[in-house]
C-alpha positions as CSV (number, residue, x, y, z in Angstrom):
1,X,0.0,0.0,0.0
2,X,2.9,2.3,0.1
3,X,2.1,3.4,-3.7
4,X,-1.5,4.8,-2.2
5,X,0.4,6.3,1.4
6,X,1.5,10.0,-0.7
7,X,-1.9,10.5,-2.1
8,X,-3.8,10.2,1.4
9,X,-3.5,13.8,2.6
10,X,-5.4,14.9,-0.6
11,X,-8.3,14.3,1.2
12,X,-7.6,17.3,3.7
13,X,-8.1,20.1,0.7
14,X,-11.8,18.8,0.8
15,X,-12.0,19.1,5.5
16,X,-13.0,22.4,6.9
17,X,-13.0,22.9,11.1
18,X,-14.6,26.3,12.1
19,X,-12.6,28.7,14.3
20,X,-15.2,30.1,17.0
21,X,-17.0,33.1,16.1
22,X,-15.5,35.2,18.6
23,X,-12.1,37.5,18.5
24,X,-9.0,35.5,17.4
25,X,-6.9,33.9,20.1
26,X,-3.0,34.2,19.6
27,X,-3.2,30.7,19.0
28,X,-6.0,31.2,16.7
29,X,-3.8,33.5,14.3
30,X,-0.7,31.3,14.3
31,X,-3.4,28.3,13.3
32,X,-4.5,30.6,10.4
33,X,-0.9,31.4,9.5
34,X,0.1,27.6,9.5
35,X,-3.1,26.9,7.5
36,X,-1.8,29.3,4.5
37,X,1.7,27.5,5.2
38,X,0.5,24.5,4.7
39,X,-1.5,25.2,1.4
40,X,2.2,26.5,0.1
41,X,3.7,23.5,1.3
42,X,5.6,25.6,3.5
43,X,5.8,22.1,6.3
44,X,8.5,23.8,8.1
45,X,7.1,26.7,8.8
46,X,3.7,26.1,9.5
47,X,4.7,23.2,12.1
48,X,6.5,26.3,13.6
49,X,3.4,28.1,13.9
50,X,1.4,25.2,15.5
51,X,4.3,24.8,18.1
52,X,3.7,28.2,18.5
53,X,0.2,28.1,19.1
54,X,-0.1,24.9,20.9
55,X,2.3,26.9,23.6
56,X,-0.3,29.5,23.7
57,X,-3.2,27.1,24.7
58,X,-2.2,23.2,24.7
59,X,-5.1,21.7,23.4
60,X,-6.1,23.7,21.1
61,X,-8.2,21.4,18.9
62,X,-7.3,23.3,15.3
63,X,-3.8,23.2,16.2
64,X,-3.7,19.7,17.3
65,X,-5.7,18.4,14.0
66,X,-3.7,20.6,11.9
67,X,-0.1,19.2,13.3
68,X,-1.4,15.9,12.3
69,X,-2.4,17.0,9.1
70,X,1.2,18.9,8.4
71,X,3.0,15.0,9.7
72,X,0.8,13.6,7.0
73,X,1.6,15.5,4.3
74,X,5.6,14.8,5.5
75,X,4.7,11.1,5.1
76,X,5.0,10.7,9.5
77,X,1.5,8.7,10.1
78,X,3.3,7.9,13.5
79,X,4.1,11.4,14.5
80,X,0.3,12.2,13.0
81,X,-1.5,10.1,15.3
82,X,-0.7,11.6,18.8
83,X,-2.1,15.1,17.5
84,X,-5.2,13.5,16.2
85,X,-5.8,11.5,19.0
86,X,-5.4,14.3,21.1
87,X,-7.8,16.2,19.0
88,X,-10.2,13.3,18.7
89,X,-10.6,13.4,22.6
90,X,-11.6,17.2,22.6
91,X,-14.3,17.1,19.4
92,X,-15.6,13.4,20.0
93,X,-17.7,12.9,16.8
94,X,-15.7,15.2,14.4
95,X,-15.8,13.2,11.0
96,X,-12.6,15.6,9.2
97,X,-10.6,14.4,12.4
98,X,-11.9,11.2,12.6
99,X,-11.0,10.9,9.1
100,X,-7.6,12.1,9.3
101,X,-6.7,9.5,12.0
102,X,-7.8,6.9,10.2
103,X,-5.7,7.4,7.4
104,X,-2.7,7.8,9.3
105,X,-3.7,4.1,10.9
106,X,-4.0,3.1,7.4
107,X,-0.5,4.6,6.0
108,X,1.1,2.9,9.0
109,X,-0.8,-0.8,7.9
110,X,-2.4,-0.7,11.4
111,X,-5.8,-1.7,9.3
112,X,-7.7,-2.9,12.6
113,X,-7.4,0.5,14.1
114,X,-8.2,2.3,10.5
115,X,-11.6,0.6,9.2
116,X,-14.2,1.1,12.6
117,X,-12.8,4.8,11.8
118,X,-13.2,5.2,8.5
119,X,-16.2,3.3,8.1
120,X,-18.2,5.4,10.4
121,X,-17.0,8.6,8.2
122,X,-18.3,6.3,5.3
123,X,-21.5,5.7,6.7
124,X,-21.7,9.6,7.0
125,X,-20.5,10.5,3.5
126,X,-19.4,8.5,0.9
127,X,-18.7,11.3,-1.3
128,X,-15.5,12.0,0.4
129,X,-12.7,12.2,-2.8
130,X,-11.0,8.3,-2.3
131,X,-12.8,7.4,1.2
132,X,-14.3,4.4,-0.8
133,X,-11.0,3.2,-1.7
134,X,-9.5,2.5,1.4
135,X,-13.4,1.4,3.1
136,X,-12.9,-1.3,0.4
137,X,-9.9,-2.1,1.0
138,X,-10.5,-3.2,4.2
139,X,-13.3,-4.9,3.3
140,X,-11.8,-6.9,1.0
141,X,-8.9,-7.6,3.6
142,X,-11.5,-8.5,5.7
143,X,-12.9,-10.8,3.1
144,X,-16.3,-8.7,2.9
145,X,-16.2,-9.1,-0.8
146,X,-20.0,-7.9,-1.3
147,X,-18.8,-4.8,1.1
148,X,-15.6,-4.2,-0.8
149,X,-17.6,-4.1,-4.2
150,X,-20.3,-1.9,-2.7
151,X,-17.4,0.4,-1.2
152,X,-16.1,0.8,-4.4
153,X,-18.6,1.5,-7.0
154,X,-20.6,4.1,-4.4
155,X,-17.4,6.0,-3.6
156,X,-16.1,8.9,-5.5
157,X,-12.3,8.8,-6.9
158,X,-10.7,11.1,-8.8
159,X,-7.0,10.7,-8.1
160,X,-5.5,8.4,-11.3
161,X,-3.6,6.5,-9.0
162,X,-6.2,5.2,-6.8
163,X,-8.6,4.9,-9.7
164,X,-6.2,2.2,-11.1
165,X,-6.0,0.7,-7.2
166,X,-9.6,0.8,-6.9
167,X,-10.3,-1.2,-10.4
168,X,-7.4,-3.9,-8.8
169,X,-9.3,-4.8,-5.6
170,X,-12.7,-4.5,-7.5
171,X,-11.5,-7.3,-9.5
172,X,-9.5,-9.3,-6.9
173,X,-13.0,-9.1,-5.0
174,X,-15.0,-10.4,-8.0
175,X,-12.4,-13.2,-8.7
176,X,-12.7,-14.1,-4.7
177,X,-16.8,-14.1,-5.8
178,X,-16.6,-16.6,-8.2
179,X,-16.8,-13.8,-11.1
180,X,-13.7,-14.5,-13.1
181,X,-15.0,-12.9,-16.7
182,X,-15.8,-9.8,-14.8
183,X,-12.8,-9.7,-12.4
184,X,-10.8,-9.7,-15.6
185,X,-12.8,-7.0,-17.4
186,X,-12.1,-4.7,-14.6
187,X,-8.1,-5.4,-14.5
188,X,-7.8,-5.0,-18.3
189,X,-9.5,-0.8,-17.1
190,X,-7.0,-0.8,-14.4
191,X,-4.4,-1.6,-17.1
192,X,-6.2,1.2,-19.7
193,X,-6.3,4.2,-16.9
194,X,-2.7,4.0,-16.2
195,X,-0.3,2.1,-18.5
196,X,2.7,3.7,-17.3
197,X,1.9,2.9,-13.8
198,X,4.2,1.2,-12.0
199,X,2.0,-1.3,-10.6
200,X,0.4,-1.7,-14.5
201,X,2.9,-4.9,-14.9
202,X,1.1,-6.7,-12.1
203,X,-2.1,-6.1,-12.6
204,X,-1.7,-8.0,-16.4
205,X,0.4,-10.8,-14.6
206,X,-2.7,-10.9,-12.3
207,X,-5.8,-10.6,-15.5
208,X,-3.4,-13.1,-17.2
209,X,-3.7,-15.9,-14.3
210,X,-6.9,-15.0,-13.8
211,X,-7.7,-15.6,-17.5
212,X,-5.4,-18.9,-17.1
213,X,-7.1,-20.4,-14.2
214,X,-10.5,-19.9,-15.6
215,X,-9.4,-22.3,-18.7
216,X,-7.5,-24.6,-16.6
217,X,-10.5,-25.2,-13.5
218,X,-11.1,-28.6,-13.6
219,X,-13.6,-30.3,-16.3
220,X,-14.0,-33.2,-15.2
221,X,-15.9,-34.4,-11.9
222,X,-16.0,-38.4,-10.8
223,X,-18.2,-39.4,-7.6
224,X,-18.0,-43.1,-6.5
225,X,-20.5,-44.6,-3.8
226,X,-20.3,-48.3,-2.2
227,X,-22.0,-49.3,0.8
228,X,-24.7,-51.4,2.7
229,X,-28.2,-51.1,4.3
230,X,-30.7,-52.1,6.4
231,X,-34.4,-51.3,5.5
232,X,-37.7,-52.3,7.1
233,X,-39.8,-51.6,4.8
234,X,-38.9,-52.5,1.3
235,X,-41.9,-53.1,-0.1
236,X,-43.5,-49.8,1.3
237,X,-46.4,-52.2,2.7
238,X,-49.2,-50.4,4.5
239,X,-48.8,-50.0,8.7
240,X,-51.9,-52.1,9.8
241,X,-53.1,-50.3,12.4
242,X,-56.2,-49.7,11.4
243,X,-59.5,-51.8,11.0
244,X,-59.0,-52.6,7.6
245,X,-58.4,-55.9,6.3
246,X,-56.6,-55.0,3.0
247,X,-53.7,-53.2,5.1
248,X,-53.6,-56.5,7.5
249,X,-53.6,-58.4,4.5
250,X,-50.1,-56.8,3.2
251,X,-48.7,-56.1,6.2
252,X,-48.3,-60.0,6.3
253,X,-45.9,-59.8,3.7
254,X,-42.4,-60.1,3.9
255,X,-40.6,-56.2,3.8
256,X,-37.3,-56.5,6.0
257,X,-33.8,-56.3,4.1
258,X,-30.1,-56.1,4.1
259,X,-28.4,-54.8,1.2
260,X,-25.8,-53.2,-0.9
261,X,-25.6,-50.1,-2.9
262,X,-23.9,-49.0,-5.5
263,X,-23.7,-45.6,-7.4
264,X,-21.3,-43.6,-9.8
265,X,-21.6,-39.6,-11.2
266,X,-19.5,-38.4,-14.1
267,X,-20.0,-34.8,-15.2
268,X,-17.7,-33.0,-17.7
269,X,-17.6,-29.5,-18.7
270,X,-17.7,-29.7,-22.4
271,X,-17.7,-26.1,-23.5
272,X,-16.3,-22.6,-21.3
273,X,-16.9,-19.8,-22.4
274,X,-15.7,-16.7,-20.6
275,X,-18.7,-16.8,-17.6
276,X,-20.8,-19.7,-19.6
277,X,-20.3,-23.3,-18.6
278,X,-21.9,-26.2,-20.6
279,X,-22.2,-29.8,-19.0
280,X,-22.9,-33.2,-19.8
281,X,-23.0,-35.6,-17.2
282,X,-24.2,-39.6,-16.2
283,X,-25.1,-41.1,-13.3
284,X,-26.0,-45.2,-12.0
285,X,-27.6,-46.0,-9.1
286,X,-28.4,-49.4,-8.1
287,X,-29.3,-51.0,-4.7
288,X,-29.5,-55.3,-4.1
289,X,-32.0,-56.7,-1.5
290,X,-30.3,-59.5,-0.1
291,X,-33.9,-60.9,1.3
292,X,-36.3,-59.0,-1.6
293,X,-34.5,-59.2,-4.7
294,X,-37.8,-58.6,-6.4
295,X,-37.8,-55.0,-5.2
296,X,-34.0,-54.1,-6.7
297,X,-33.5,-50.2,-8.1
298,X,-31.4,-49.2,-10.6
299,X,-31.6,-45.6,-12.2
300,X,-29.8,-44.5,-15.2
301,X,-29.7,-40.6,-15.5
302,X,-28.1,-38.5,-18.3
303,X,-27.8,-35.0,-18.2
304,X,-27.4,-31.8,-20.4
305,X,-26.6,-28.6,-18.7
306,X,-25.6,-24.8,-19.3
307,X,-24.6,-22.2,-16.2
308,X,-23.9,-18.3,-16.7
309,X,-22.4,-16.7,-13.6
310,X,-22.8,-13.0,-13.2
311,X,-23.7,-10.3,-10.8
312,X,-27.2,-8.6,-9.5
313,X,-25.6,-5.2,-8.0
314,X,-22.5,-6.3,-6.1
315,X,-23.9,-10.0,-5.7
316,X,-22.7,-12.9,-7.0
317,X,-25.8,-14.7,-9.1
318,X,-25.5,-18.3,-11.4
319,X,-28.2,-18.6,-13.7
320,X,-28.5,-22.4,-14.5
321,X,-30.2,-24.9,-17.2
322,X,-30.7,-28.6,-17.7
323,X,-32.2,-31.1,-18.9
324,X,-32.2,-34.1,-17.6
325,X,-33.4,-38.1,-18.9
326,X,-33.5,-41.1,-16.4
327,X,-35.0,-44.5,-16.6
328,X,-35.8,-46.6,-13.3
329,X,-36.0,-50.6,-13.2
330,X,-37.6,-52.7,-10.4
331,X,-36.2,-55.5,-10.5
332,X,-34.7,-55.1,-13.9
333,X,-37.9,-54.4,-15.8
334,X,-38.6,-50.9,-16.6
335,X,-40.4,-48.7,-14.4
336,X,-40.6,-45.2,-15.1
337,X,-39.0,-42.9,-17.9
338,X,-38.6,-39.6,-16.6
339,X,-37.3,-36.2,-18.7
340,X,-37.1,-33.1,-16.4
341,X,-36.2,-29.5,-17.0
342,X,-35.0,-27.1,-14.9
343,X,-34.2,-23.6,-14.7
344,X,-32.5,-21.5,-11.6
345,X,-30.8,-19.0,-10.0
346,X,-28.2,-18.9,-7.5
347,X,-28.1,-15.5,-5.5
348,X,-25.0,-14.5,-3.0
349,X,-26.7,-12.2,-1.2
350,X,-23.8,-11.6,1.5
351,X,-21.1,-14.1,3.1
352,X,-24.1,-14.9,5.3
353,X,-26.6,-15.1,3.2
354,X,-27.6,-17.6,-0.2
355,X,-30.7,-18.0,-1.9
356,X,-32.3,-19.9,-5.0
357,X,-35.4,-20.7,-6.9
358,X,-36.3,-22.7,-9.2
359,X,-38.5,-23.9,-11.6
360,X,-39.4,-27.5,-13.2
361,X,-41.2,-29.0,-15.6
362,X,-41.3,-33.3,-15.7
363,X,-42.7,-35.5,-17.9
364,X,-43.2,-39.4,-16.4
365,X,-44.3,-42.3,-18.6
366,X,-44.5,-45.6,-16.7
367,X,-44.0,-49.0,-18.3
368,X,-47.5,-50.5,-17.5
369,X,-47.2,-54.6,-18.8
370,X,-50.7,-55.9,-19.7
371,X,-53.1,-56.1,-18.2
372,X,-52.7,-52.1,-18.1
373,X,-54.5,-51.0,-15.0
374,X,-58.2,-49.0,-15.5
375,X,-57.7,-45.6,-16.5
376,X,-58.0,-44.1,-13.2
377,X,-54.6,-45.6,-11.8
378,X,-52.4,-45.3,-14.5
379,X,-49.7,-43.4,-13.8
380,X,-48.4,-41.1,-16.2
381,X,-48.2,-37.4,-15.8
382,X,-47.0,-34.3,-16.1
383,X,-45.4,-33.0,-13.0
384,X,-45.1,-28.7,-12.6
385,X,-42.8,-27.6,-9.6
386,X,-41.1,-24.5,-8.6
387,X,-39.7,-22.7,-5.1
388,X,-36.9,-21.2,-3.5
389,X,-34.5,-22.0,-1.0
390,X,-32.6,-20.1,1.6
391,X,-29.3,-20.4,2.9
392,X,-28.0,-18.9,6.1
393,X,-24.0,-19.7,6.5
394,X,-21.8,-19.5,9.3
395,X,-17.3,-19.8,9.0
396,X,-16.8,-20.5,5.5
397,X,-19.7,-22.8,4.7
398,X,-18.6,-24.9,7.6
399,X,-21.9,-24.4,9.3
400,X,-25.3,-23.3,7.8
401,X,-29.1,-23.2,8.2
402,X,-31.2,-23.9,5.4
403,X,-35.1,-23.6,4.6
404,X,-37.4,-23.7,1.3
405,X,-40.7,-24.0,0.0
406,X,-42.0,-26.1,-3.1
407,X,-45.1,-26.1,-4.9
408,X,-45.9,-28.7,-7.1
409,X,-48.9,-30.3,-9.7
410,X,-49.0,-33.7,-10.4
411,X,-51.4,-33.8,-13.8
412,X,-51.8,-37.4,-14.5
413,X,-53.9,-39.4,-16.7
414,X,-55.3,-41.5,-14.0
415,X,-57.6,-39.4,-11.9
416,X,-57.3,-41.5,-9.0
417,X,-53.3,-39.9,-8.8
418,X,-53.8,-35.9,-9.4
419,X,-52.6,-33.9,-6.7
420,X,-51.4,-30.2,-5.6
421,X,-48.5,-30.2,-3.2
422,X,-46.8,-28.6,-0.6
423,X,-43.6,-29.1,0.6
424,X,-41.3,-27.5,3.3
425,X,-37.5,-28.1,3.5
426,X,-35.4,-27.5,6.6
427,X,-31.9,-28.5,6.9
428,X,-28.7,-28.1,8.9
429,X,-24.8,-28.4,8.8
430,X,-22.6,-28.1,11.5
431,X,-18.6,-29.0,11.0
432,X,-17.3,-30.5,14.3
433,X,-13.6,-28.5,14.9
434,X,-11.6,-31.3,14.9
435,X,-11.0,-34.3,11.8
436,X,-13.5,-31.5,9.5
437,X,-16.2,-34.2,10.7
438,X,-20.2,-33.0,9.3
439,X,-23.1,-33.6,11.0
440,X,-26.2,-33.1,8.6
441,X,-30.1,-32.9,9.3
442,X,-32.8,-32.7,6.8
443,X,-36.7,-32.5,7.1
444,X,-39.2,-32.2,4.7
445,X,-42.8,-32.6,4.9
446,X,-44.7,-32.8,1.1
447,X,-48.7,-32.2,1.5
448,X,-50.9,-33.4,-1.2
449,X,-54.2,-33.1,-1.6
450,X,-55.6,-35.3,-4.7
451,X,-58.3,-33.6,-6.9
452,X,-60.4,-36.8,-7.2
453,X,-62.5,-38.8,-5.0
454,X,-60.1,-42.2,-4.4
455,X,-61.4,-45.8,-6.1
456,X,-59.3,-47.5,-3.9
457,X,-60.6,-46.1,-0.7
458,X,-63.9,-47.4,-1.4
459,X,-62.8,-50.8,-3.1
460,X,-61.3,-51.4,0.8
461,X,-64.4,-50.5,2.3
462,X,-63.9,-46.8,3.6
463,X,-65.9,-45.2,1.7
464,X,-66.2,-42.2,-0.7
465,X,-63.5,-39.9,-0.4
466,X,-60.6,-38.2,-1.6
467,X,-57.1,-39.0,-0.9
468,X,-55.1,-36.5,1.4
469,X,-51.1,-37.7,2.3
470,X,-49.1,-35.9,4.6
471,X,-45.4,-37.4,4.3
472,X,-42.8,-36.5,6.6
473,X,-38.9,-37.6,6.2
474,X,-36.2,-37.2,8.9
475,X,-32.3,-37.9,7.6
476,X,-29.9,-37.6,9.8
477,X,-26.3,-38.3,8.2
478,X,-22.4,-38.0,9.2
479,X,-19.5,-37.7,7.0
480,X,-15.8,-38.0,8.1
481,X,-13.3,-37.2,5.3
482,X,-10.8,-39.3,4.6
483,X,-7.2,-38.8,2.6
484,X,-7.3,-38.8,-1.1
485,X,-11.0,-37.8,-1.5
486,X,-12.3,-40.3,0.5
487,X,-15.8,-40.3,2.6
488,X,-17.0,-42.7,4.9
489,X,-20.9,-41.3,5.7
490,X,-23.5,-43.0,7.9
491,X,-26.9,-42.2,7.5
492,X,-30.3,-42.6,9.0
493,X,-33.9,-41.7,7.2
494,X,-37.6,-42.0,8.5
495,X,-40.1,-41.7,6.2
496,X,-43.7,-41.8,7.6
497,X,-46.8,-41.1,5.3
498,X,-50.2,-40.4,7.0
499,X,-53.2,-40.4,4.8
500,X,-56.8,-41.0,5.3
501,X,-56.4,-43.8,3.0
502,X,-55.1,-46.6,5.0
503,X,-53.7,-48.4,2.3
504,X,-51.2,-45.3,1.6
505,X,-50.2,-45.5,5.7
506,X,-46.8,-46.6,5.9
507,X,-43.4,-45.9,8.4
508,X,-40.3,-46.8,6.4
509,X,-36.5,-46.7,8.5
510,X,-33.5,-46.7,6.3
511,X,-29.9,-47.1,8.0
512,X,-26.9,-46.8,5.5
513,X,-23.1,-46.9,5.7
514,X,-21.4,-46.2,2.5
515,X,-17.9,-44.9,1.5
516,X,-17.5,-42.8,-1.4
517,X,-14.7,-41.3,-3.5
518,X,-14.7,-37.7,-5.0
519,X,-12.6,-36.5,-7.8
């Protein structure tokens, strides 16, 4: 910072402290005699005339700001600070003081003593001539990179110097936001307002790696999952507690299960384009029930994907695309084809503070083998969803508090399957201090109420009615991290569903251990 230190006493031409109304002291005179000194550049002389009047009445507040004001422009922030201190003491809320002391913290690198000072003179007046260079500075030390970006583009510079510093940090704060594209846009200006600077060599080194490490980010991801499980209910049979024979009648039936699971995710970056990223990606999932083959999952899932990362103001925001295929097989005989589209947006409010919503269009076609069912319990649909989740995060992402909303429309050709849903997300994160270990919590409850009165309640004997689920799921997971991108996680999820359809009643209790490897 010892390039900016000379220009910092600029900032006094635009200060003004008021003598008192009333008939000039002797120290008042010699004050307005340094004053004329100092506007000459006369140092020497006008620090004589402070002496001067500071011996005439010690703490004279003029003569006190003004002797740090004369050290400043001699480059002596040390010497500075004792007259402004003193000064500070006498005139408690004086922003032109204030200010000055500040700076001379700053010119000394004593940046913890500098920014509570000269962001309460920001808060006053950002207009100040260069104030919003050195508030964003310490932002940006402090890694407030929203802050820093805000300090910069609402404060006023007109100094060439600290115009070229001010476009630097602006786009080492953008780079440290995830906005590469514009962080080099705003270091090729820095370069263009001062190309004889001597800093200028730096700041294209700097654009340059930027520019580098953008094209050189890794392309290609790689997740690997093995593990085993215990579920209780495979089958998803019906609780049988209540008087109806059907449920009793299922409940009977064999749903308890160990098993192995097995999944894989590949995703490569095909195409990057200065902020635009284009993605294609493949995943397998697969589990084995060791008791109920019958009921074995695998999923195939290919996907197509675009991203565009830009800003909303001074905040980060990732605009995002995909499209998205998957076919599911029970027991190795198709299930369910699914294509899903998506569009969303990724906001950075603050460090504190992420949100995004979404929006999601699905088509299903299930593989119905003859007999096909009667038309009111086929399946297929069209399945409409959007909301928005929030983010509230704590040390680096280490620790966060999440919570969303979703509405969704199932449109399906069977009438006995319709619904509108609603479904609240809640999650946590906390990173235990010691081996990086995550403990996770997720809750969601999905509320649907189906448009049609249910065949299947009255085919059981309850009745005319329609359907209305209220399904609630409870994870609970921990992740250790291992060496070479190794993860060893065990997890626990409840899934209860309550409708007023007994059939559709069922608890479910998953407990998984499963070691994956990230690339």
């Amino acid at each position: 910072m010892g390039a900016a230190s000379g220009i910092i006493v600029g900032l006094v031409l635009a200060l003004f402290i008021g003598t008192a109304a009333a008939q000039p002291t002797p120290a008042d005179v010699y004050v307005e005699q340094a004053v004329l000194d100092f506007d000459e550049k006369r140092y020497e002389q006008a620090l004589d005339n402070l002496r001067r009047a500071l011996e005439a009445e010690s703490e004279h507040r003029e003569a006190l700001y003004y002797s740090g004001v004369v050290h400043m422009a001699r480059g002596r922030p040390e010497q500075a600070i004792a007259f402004l201190e003193r000064a500070l003491a006498q005139a408690g809320n004086n922003l032109p003081i204030m200010l000055q002391l500040g700076l001379a913290h700053f010119a000394r690198q004593d940046y913890d003593r500098a920014q509570p000072l000269l962001e309460r003179v920001f808060r006053a007046d950002r207009t100040l001539d260069g104030l919003g260079y050195y508030v964003g500075f310490l932002r940006y030390r402090s890694r407030d990179h929203r802050g820093a970006l805000a300090a910069f583009r609402t404060g006023r510079v007109s100094n060439p110097e600290l115009q070229q510093l001010t476009r630097l940090y602006t786009g080492l704060a953008l780079a440290a936001s995830g906005l590469p594209t514009q962080a080099t846009a705003e270091l090729q200006e820095a370069v263009r307002l001062s190309p004889a600077s001597p800093v200028t060599g730096s700041v294209e080194r700097l654009r340059d790696t930027i520019v580098a490490a953008r094209q050189q980010e890794r392309r290609l991801a790689i997740d690997l999952r093995l593990g085993g499980f215990y579920d209780d209910n495979v089958a998803v049979v019906p609780d049988g507690d209540r008087s109806v024979p059907a449920t009793r009648l299922l409940r009977g039936a064999k749903h308890e299960s160990t098993g192995e699971l097995l999944g894989a995710r590949v995703d490569y970056v095909w195409l990057r384009e200065g902020a635009f990223d284009a993605t294609v990606g493949y995943s397998f999932f697969g589990t084995y029930n060791n008791d109920l083959p019958s009921f074995n999952v695998t999923d195939h899932l290919g996907t197509l994907g675009g991203s565009y990362r830009t800003a909303l103001d001074t905040m980060p925001l990732q605009l995002t695309a995909q499209y998205a295929f998957d076919i599911l097989f029970l027991d190795d005989d198709e299930l369910v084809r699914r294509h899903s589209a998506t569009l969303a947006g990724a906001l950075v409010e603050s460090a504190r503070h992420l949100t995004q919503v979404y929006g999601r269009y699905q088509r299903k076609d299930f593989n119905e083998e003859p007999p096909r069912p009667v038309q009111r319990d086929i399946r297929d649909a069209n399945n409409y969803m959007g909301g928005f989740l929030h983010l509230l995060r704590f040390a680096d992402d280490r620790h966060f508090l999440k919570a969303g909303y979703q509405l969704d429309y199932e449109d399906t050709e069977g009438a006995n399957f319709e619904y509108l849903g609603h479904r609240v997300l809640l999650g946590a994160q906390y990173t235990l201090p010691w081996a990086s270990i995550r403990l996770k919590y997720d809750f969601d409850v999905h509320i649907r109420g189906y448009s049609n009165t249910n065949t299947v309640a009255a085919l059981t004997g309850e009745g005319s009615k329609r359907r209305h689920d209220e399904e609630f799921t409870n994870i609970f997971r921990i992740e250790v991290p291992l060496p070479a991108g190794f993860t060893v996680s065990g997890e626990y999820q409840s899934s209860i569903n309550q409708s007023n359809v007994a059939v559709f009643d069922y608890t479910r209790n998953v407990v998984s251990l499963t070691l994956s490897w990230t690339y």
